[in-house]
C-alpha positions as CSV (number, residue, x, y, z in Angstrom):
1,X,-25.6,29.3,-42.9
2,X,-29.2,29.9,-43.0
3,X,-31.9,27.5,-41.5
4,X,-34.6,29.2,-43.3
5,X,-38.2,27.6,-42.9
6,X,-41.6,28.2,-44.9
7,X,-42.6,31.5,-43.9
8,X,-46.0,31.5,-42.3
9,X,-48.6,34.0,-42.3
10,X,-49.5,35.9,-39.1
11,X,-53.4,37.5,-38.4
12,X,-51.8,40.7,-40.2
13,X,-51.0,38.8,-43.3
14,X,-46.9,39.7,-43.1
15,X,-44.8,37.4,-44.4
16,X,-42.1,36.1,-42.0
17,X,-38.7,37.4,-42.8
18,X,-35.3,35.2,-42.9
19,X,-34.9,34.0,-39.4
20,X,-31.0,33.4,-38.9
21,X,-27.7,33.7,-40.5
22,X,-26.2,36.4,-42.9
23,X,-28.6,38.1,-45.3
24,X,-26.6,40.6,-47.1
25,X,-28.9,40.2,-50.3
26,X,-31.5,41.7,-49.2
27,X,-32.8,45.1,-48.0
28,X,-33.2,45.6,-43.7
29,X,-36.3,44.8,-42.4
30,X,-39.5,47.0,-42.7
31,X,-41.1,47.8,-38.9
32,X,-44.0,45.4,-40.2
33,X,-41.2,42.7,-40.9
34,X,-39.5,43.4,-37.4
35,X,-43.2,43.2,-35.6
36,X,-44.0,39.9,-37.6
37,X,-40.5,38.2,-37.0
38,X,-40.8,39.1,-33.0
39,X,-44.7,37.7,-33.2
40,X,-43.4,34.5,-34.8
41,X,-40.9,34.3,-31.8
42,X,-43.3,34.7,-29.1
43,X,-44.1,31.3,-27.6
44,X,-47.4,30.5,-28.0
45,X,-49.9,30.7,-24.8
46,X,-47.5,33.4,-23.6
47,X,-48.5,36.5,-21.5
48,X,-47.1,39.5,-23.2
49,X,-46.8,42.9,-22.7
50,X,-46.5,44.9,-26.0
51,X,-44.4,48.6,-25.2
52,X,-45.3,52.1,-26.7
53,X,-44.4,52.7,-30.2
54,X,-43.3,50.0,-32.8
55,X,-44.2,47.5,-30.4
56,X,-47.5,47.5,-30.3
57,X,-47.3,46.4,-34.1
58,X,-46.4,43.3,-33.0
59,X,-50.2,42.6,-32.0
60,X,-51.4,42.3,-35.4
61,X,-49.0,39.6,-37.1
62,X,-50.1,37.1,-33.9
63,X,-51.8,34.1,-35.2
64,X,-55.2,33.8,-34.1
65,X,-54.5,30.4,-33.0
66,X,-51.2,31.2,-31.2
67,X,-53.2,31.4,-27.3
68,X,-51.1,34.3,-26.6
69,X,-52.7,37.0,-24.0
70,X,-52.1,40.5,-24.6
71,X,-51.8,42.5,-21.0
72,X,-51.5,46.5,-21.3
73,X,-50.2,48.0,-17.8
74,X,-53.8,50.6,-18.5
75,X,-55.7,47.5,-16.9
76,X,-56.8,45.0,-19.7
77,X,-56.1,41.4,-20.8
78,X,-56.7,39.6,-23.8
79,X,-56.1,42.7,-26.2
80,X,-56.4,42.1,-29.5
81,X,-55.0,43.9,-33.1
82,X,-55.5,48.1,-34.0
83,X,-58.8,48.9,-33.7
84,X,-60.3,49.9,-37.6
85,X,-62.9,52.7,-38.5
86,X,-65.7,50.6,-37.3
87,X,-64.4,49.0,-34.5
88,X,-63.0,52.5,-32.8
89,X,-64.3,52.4,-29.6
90,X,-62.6,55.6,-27.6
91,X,-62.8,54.1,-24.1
92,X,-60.7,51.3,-25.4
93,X,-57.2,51.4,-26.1
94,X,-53.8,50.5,-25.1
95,X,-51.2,51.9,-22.7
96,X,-50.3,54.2,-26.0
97,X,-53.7,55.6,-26.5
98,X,-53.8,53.6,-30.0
99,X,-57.8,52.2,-30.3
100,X,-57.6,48.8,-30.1
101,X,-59.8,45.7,-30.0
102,X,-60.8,43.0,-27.3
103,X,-60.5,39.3,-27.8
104,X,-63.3,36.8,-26.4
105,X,-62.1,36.7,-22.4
106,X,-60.9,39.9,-22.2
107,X,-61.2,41.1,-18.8
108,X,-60.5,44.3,-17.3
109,X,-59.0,46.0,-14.0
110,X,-57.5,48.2,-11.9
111,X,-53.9,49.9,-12.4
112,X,-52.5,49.0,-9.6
113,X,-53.5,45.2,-10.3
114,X,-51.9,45.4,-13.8
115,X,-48.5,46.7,-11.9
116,X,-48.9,44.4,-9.5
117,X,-48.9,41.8,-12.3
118,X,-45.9,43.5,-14.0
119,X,-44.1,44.0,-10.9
120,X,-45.0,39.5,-9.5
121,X,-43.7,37.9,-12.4
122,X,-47.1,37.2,-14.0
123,X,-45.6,38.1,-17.5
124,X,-43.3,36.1,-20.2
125,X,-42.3,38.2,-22.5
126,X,-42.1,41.9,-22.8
127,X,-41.3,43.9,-25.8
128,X,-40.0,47.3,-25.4
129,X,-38.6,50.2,-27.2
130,X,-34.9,51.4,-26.4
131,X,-32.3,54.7,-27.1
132,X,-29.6,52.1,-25.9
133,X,-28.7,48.7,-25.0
134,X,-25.8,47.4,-24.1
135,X,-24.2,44.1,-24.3
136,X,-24.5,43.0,-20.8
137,X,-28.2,43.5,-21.0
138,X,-28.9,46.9,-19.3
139,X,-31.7,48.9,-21.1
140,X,-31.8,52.8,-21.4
141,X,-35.0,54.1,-22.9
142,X,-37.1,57.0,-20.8
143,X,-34.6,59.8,-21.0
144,X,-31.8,60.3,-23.0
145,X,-30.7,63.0,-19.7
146,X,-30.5,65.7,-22.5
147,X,-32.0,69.3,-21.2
148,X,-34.4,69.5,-23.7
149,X,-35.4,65.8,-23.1
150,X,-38.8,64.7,-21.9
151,X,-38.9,62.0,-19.4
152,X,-41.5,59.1,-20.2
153,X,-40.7,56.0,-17.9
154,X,-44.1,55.0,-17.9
155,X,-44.4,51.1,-16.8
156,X,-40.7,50.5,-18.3
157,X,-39.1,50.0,-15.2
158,X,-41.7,47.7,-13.6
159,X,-41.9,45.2,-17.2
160,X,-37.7,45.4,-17.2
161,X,-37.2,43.4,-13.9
162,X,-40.9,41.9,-13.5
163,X,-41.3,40.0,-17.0
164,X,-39.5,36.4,-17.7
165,X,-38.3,37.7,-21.0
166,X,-37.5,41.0,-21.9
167,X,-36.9,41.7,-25.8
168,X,-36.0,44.9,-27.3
169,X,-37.5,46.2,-30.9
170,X,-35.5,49.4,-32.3
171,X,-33.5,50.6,-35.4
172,X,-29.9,49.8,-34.6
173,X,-28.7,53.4,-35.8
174,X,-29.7,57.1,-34.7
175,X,-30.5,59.4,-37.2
176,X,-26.7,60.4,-36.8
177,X,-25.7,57.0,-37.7
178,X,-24.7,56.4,-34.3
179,X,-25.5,52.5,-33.2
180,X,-28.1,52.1,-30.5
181,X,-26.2,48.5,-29.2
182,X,-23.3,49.5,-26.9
183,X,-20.3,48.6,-24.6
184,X,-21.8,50.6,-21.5
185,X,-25.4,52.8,-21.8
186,X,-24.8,56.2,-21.3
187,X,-28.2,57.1,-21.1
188,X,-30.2,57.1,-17.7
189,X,-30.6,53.4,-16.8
190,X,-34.2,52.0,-16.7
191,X,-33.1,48.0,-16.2
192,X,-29.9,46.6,-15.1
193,X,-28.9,43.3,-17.1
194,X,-32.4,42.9,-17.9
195,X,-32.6,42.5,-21.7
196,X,-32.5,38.9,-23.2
197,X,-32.6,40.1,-27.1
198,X,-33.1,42.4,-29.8
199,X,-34.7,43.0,-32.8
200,X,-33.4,45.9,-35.2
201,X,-33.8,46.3,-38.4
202,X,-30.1,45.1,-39.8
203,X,-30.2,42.2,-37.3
204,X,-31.3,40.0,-34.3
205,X,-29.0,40.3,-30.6
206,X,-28.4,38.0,-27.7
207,X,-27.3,39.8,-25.1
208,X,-26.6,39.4,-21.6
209,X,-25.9,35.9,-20.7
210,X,-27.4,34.4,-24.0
211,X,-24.6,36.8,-25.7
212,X,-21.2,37.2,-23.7
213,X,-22.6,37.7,-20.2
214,X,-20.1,39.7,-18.2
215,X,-18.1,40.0,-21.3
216,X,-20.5,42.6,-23.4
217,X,-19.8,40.3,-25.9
218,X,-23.1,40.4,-28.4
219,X,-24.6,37.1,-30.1
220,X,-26.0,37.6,-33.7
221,X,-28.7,35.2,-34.8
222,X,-29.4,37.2,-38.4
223,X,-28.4,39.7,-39.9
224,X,-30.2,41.7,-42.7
225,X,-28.9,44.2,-45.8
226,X,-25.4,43.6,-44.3
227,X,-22.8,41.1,-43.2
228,X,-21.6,40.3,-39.8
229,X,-18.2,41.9,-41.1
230,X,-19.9,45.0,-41.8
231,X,-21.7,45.2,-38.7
232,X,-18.5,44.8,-36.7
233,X,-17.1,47.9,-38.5
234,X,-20.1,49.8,-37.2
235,X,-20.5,48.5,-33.7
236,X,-18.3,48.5,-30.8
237,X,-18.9,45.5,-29.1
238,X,-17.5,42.5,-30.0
239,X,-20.2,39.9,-32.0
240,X,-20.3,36.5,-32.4
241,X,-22.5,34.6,-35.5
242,X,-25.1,32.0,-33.2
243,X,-25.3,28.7,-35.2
């Protein structure tokens, strides 16, 4: 059953997708859908840290009223949306290198103070990009151990077990259909137990203790393009349709 509300509009101007239940009907969610339906879910006046990649989307569909602060482990707080042609300022980006721009309050500092705030448990939410996660909540997503692989932890590790909150935003499938969501990572761990949700393109995950705890079992709050039946077929951990 869907509990659909009016969809708002977010500082980028992206309508909010369907939030929960079965959506067959229509087609999975664009990245710019994704980013708008994890800024809708961000509570407002949180401290967030946006991860490298699709992530940092999710900094322009936050309402400009929502009090959330931005922090970026490269030292800044109160980041605001991409930076456009006139506003591209070189010395001012985020941890990606993306130019982006400053809100009224922004402050900045040192590196270690930014992983020191990562690290305290200064942060609500984090959103992070992910090879695999698996239903107990442990994240894999700076080396898939392959020998041609390139390592990139970055700040991963320090966000996973310092942030209240840790969400995931990914496709659910490789590019060899594989699914990303799985019984036990077998990628190189960077958090154990440490993901609350995540947001893919054919659906929305609890996992971890929101999903099945111990079990692996995996919540589903939407899904999108396909049914719960059909993403059973496809995934190997057991899911369960939230009300």
């Amino acid at each position: 059953m869907s509990t659909d509300k009016p969809a708002p509009t977010g500082s980028g101007g992206s309508v909010r997708p369907p939030v929960s239940g079965e959506h067959p009907d229509r087609a999975p969610l664009s990245t710019d859908e994704l980013a708008a339906l994890i800024a809708h879910d961000i509570a407002p006046g949180s401290f967030v840290n946006l991860g490298i990649g699709q992530p940092t989307r999710i900094a322009d569909h936050l309402p400009a009223d929502s009090g959330t602060v931005l922090h970026t482990e490269n030292g800044m707080l109160a980041m605001g949306p991409a930076a456009g042609d006139d506003e591209i300022d070189p010395d001012l980006t985020n941890a990606g290198k993306v130019p982006v721009t400053e809100l009224p309050g922004a402050s900045y500092f040192h590196h270690a103070d930014s992983f020191a705030m990562m690290r305290g448990g200064h942060l609500d939410v984090c959103v992070l990009g992910a090879y695999q996660v698996a239903g107990n909540g442990d994240l894999a997503n700076w080396t898939t151990g392959k020998p041609d692989a390139i390592p990139a932890v970055g700040g991963a590790m320090d966000l996973a077990i310092g942030a209240k909150d840790v969400y995931v935003m990914m496709t659910l499938f490789g590019k060899d259909g594989s699914s990303k969501l799985v019984p036990t990572c077998s990628y190189p761990l960077t958090g154990v137990g440490c993901v609350a949700r995540v947001y893919t393109d054919h659906g929305v995950f609890e996992v971890g203790p929101r999903g099945g705890g111990d079990t692996g079992a995996v919540g589903v709050r939407a899904t999108y393009g396909v049914t719960l039946a059909e993403l059973q077929e496809r995934l190997e951990v057991p899911l369960t349709l939230l009300g």
